[in-house]
C-alpha positions as CSV (number, residue, x, y, z in Angstrom):
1,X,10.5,-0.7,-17.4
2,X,12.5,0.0,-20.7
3,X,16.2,1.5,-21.1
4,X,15.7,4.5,-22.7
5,X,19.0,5.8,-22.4
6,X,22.6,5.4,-20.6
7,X,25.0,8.0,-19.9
8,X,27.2,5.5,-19.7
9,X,26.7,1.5,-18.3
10,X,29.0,0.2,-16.2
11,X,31.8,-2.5,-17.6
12,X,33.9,-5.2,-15.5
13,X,34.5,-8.9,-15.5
14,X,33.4,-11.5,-13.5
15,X,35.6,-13.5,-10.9
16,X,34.3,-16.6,-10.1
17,X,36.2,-17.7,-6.9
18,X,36.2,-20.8,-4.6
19,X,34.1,-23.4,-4.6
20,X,31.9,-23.4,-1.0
21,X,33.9,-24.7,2.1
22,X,32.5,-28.2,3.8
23,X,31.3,-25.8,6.6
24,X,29.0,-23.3,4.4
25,X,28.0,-26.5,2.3
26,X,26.5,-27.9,5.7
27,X,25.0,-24.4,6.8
28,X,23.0,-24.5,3.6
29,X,22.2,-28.0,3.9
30,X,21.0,-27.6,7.5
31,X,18.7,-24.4,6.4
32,X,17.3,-26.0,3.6
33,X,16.1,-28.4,5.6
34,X,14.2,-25.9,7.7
35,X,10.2,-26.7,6.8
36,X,8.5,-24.4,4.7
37,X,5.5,-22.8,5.0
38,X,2.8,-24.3,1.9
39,X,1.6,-20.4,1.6
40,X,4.4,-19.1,1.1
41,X,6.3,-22.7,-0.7
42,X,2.9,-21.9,-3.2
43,X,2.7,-17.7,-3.6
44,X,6.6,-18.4,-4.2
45,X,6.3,-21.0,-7.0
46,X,3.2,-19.0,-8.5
47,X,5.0,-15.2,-8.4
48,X,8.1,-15.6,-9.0
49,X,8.3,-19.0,-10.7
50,X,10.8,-20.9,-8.6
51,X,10.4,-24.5,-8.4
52,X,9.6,-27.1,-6.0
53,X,13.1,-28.6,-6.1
54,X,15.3,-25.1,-6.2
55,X,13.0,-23.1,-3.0
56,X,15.0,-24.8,-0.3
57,X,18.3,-23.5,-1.9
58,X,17.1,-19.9,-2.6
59,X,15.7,-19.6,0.6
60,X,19.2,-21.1,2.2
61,X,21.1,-18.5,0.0
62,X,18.6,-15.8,0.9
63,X,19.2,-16.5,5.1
64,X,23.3,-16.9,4.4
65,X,23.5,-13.9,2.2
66,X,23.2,-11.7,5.4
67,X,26.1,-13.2,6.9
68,X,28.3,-13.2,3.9
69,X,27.7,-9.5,2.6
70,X,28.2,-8.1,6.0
71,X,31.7,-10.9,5.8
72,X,32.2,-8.7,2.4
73,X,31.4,-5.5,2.6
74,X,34.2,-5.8,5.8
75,X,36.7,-7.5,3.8
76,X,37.0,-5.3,0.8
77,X,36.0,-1.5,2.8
78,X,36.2,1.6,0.7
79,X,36.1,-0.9,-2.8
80,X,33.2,-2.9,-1.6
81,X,30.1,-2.0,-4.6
82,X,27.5,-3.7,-3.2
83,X,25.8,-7.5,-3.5
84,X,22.8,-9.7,-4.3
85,X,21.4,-12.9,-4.7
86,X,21.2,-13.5,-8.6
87,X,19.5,-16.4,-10.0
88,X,21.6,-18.5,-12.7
89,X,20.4,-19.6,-16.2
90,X,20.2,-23.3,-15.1
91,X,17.4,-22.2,-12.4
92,X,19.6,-22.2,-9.3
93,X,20.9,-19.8,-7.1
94,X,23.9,-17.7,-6.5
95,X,25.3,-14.9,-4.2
96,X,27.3,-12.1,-6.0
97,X,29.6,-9.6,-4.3
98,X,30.7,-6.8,-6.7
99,X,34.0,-4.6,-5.9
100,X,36.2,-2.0,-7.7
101,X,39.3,-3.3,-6.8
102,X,41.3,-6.6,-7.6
103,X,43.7,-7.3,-4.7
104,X,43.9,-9.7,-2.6
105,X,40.7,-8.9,-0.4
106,X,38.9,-10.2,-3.1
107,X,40.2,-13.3,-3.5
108,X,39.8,-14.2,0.4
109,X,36.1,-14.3,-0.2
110,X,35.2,-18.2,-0.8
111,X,32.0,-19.7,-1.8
112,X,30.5,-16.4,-3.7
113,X,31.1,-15.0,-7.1
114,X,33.2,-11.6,-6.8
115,X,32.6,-9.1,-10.2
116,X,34.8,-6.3,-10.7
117,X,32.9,-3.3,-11.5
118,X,33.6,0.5,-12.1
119,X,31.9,2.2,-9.5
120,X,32.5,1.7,-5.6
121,X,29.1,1.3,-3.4
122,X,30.4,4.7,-2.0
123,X,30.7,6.7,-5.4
124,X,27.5,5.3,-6.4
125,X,25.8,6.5,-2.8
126,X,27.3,9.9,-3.6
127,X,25.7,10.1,-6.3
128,X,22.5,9.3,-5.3
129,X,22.9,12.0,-2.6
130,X,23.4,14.5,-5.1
131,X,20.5,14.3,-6.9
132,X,18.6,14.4,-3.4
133,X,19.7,17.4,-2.4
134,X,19.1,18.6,-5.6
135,X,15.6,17.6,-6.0
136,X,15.3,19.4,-2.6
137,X,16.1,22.9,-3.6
138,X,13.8,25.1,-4.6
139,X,13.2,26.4,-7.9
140,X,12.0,30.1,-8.7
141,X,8.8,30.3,-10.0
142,X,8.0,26.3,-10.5
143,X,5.9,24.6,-7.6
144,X,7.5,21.3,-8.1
145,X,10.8,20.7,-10.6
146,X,11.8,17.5,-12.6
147,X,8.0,16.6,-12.4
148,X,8.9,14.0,-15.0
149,X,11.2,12.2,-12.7
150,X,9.9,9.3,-11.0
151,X,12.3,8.1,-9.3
152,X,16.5,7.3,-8.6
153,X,18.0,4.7,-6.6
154,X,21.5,2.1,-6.1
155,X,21.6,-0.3,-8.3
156,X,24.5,-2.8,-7.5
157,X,23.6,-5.3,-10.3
158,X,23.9,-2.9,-12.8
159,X,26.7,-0.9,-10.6
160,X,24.5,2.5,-11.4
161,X,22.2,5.2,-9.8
162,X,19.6,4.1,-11.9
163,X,17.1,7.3,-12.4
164,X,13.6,6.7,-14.0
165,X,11.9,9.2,-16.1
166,X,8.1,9.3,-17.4
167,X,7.9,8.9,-20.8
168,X,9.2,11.9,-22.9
169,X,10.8,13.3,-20.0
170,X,14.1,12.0,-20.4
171,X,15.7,16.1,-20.5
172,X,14.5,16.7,-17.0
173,X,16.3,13.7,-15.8
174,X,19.6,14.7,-18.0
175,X,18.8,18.6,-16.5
176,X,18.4,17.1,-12.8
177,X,21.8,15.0,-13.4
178,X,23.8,17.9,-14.4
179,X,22.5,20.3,-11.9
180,X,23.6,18.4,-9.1
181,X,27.0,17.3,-10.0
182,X,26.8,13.7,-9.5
183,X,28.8,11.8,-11.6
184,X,27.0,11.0,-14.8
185,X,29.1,8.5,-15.6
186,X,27.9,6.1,-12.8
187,X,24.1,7.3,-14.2
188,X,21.7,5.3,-15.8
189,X,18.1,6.2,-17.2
190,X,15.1,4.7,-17.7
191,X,11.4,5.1,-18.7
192,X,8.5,4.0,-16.3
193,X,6.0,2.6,-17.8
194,X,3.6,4.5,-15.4
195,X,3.5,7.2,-12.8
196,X,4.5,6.9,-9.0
197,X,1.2,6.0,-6.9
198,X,0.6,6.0,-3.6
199,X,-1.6,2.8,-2.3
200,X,-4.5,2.1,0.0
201,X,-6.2,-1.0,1.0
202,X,-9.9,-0.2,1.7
203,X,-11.7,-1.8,4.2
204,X,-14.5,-1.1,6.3
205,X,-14.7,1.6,8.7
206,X,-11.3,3.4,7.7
207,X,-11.4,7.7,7.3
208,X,-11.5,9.0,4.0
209,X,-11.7,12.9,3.3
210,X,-11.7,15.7,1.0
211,X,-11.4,19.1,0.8
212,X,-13.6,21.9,2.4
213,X,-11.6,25.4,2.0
214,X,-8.7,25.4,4.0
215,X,-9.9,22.3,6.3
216,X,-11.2,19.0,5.3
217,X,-14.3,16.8,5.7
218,X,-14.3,13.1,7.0
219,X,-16.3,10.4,7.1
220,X,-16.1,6.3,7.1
221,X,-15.9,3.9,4.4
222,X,-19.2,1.0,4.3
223,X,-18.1,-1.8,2.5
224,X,-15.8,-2.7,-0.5
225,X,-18.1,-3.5,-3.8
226,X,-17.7,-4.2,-7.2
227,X,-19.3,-3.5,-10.4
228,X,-18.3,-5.5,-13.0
229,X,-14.3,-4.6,-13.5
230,X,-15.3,-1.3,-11.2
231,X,-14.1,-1.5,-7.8
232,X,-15.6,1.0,-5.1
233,X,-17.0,1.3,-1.8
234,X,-20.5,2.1,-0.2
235,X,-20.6,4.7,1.9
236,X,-23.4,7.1,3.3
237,X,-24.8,9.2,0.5
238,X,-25.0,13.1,3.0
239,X,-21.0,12.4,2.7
240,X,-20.7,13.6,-0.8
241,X,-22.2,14.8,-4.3
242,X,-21.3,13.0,-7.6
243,X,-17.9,14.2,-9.4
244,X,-16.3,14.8,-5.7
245,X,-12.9,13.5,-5.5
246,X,-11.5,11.9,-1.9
247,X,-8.6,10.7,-0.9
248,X,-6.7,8.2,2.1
249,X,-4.4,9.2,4.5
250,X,-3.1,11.9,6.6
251,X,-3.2,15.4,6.5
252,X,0.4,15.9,5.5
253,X,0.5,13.0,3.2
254,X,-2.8,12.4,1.1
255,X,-3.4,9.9,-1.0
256,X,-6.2,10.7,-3.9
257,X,-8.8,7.6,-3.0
258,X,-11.3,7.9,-5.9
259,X,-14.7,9.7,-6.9
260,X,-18.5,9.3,-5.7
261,X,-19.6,7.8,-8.9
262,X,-23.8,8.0,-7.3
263,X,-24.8,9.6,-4.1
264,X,-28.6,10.0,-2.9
265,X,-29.7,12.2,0.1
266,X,-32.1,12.9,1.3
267,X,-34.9,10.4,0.2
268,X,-32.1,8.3,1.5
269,X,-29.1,8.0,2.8
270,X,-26.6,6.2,0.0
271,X,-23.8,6.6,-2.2
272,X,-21.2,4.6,-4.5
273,X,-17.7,5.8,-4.5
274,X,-15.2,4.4,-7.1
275,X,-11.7,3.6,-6.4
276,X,-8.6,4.0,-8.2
277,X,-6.6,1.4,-10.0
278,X,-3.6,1.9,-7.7
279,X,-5.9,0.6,-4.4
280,X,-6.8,-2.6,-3.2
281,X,-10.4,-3.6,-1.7
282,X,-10.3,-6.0,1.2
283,X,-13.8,-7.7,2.8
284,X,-13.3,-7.0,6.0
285,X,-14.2,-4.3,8.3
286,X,-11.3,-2.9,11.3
287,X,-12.0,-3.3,14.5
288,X,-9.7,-0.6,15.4
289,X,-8.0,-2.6,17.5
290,X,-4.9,-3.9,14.9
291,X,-7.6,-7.1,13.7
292,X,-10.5,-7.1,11.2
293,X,-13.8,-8.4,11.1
294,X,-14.4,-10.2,7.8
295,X,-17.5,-9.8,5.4
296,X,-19.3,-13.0,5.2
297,X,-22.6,-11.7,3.7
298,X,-25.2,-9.6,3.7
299,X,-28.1,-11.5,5.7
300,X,-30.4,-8.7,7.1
301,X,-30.5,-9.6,11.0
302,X,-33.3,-8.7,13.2
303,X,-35.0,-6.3,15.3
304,X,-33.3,-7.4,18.8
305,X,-29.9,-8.6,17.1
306,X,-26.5,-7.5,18.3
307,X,-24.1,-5.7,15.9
308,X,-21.2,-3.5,15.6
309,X,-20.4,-0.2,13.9
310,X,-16.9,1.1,12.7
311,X,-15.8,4.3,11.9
312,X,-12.7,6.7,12.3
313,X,-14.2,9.0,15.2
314,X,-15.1,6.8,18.1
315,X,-14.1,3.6,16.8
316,X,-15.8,0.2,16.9
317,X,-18.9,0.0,18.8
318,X,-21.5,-2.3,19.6
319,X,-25.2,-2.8,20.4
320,X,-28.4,-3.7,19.5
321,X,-31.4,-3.2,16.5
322,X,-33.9,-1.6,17.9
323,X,-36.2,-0.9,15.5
324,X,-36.3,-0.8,11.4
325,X,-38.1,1.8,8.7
326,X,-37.7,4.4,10.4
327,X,-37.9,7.7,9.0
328,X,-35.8,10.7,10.1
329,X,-36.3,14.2,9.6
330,X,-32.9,15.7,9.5
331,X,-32.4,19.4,9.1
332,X,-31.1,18.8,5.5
333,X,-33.9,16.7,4.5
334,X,-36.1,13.8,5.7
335,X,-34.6,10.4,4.9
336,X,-36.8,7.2,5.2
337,X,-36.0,2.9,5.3
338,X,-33.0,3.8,8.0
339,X,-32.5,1.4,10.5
340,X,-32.3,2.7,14.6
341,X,-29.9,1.5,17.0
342,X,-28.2,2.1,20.5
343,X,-24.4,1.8,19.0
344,X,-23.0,5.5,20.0
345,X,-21.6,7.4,17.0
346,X,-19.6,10.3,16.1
347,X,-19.0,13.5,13.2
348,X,-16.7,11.5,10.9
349,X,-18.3,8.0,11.7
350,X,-21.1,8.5,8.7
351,X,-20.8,5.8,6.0
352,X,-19.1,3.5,8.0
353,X,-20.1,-0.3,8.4
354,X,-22.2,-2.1,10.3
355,X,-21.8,-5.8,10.7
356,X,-22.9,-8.8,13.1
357,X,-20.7,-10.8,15.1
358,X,-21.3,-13.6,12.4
359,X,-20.2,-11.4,9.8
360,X,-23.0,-10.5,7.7
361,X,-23.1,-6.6,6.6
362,X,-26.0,-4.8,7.8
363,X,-25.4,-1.1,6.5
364,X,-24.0,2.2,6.4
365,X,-24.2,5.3,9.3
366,X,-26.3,7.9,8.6
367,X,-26.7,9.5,12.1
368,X,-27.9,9.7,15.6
369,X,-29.5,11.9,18.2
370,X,-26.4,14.1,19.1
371,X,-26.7,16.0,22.9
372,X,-26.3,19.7,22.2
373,X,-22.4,20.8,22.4
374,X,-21.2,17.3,22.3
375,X,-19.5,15.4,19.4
376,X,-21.0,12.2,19.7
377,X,-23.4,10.4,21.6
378,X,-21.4,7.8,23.5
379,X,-22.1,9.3,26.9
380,X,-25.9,8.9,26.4
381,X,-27.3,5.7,28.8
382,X,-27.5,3.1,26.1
383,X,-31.4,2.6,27.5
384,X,-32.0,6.0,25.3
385,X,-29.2,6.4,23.0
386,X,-30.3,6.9,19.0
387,X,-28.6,5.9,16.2
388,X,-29.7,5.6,12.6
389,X,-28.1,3.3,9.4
390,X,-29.3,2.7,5.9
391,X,-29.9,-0.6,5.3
392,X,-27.5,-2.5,2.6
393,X,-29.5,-4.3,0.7
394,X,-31.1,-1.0,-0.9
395,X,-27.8,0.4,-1.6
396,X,-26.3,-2.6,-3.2
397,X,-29.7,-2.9,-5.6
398,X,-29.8,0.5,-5.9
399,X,-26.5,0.7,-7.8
400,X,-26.0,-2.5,-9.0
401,X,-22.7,-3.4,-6.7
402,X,-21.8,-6.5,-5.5
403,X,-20.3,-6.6,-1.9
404,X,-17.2,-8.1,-1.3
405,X,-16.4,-11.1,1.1
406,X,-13.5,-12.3,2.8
């Protein structure tokens, strides 16, 4: 982000009190010496650049910081504006307690740095408040106000509500300030440098949708692929025509997904959705049971194999192949190459994965001989149960995509 603007940023000067006492000197020491985890010693060192040498003593100030804010934020009340652990310019790191007043509270606090700063935590969350309840009332004739205002939060370092505008938009914010009465002198703007995005990670199995009227349609995500720098998903191709946009989530909040970039039915049963730049793909397939299956490969098994089937209507299932190349004559079309199996399915469960128990992707849902009046097939005797999947490998040649592993 870039500062655009400021109302008005905050002045003070810093304290810097007493050096640590023997006792917080040893608390550090002894969680320093706590072993860390290599994951997280190496995501650490690689994301936020901290050192071998200096991790022990962030981590140690991160674990003591909860004891000495709560010590701070009692010692100095109503003047209390809020703290953080601040990294210094020689690489180490420090715990900062800001407040608005100077007396004598202050100076009790040993072992951090004390700043003197304008604006109380309490002015600042008032503030904040105001432009909340602000941004809650309606507006006549406009669907949703200050459209151009990402976002507004507490920022102690800065001692600001720290409102971020898209760019251009930097009026609405200034409008939105002055319409709700919080103090504009504790405000401070700046401009994203994108828009607020809601996030997904895909993974096999999980329920994506889209509009149908006043109702929506579902169905199951295959696998994760990519094409090149294009990230997508496989799914089952009766699910959805080109150019049809889907999204993640529930019904009250939705998260656009992406677009079926191919789809083919019938002939057969395929499609390529693309995914948005905000979400994440994941190899793996839920088990919908809080763990995940992950994607090895694509090894076609054989007739006779076990395998399982997810998707967002009746879950994870399991079975058997019972026979492949089979062609079905659906009431929208005859399909051929699909694969037939005694895993039960579901409305909703079409595109979702198949996979063995070694982890090698075996295909999408297509369907399955549904009893009349019933919603899935699951209470059919597994001896005579029908379900049908494309096959993979087609869809992956088809378009081009390569699956992704775990």
């Amino acid at each position: 982000m870039t500062v655009s603007q400021s109302v008005r940023r905050p002045v003070g000067r810093s304290l810097l009190l007493a050096l640590a006492s023997t006792a917080a000197f040893a608390s550090v020491q002894a969680v320093a010496a706590e072993p860390i985890d290599p994951r997280l010693q190496q995501a650490m060192q690689r994301d936020l650049g901290v050192s071998a040498e200096r991790l022990p003593q962030y981590l140690a100030t991160q674990r003591l910081s909860l004891q000495q804010g709560a010590a701070a934020q009692r010692a100095l009340g109503s003047t209390f504006a809020g703290s953080w652990i601040e990294r210094k310019a020689d690489g180490s790191f420090g715990f900062v307690v800001a407040t608005s007043g100077t007396g004598k509270a202050a100076r009790s606090l040993g072992g951090v740095e004390v700043r003197n700063v304008r604006h109380s935590l309490l002015q600042l969350e008032r503030s904040f408040a105001a432009l909340d309840a602000q941004s809650n009332a309606r507006v006549p004739g406009i669907s949703r106000p200050f459209a151009g205002v990402q976002s507004w939060r507490v920022d102690p370092v800065s001692n600001a509500v720290v409102v971020t505008v898209a760019p251009g938009a930097i009026g609405e914010g200034v409008e939105l300030v002055a319409l709700s009465g919080a103090d504009a002198g504790a405000v401070r703007f700046e401009t994203g440098e994108g828009s607020p995005q809601l996030t997904a990670e895909v993974v096999g199995g999980i329920e994506y949708s889209w509009p149908v009227g006043s109702q929506f349609g579902v169905c199951s995500v295959g696998f994760p692929a990519t094409k090149g720098s294009v990230r997508g998903f496989v799914t089952a191709g009766h699910c959805g025509t080109v150019g049809k946009n889907v999204n993640v989530g529930n019904r009250a909040s939705l998260i656009p997904l992406g677009t079926f970039a191919n789809s083919d039915f019938p002939g057969t049963d395929m499609a390529w959705v693309t995914i948005n730049a905000n979400h994440t793909l994941s190899g793996r397939v839920s088990n919908y049971s809080g763990g995940f299956v992950s994607v090895k490969g694509s090894v076609e098994a054989p007739i006779g194999a076990a395998l399982c089937r997810s998707g967002r209507t009746t879950f994870y299932k399991c079975g058997t192949i019972r026979s492949k190349n089979v062609t079905v004559n659906y009431r929208e079309g005859t399909v051929r190459g699909l694969t037939e199996s005694n895993v039960c399915t579901g409305g909703g469960d079409s595109g979702g994965s198949w996979i063995t128990a070694d982890g090698q992707a075996q295909g999408v849902t297509s369907g399955g001989q549904i009893p009349f009046g019933a919603a899935d097939n699951c209470s059919v005797a597994a001896s005579s149960r029908v379900t049908w999947f494309q096959p993979l490998k087609p869809i992956l040649s088809k378009y081009g995509v390569t699956l992704v592993t775990h």
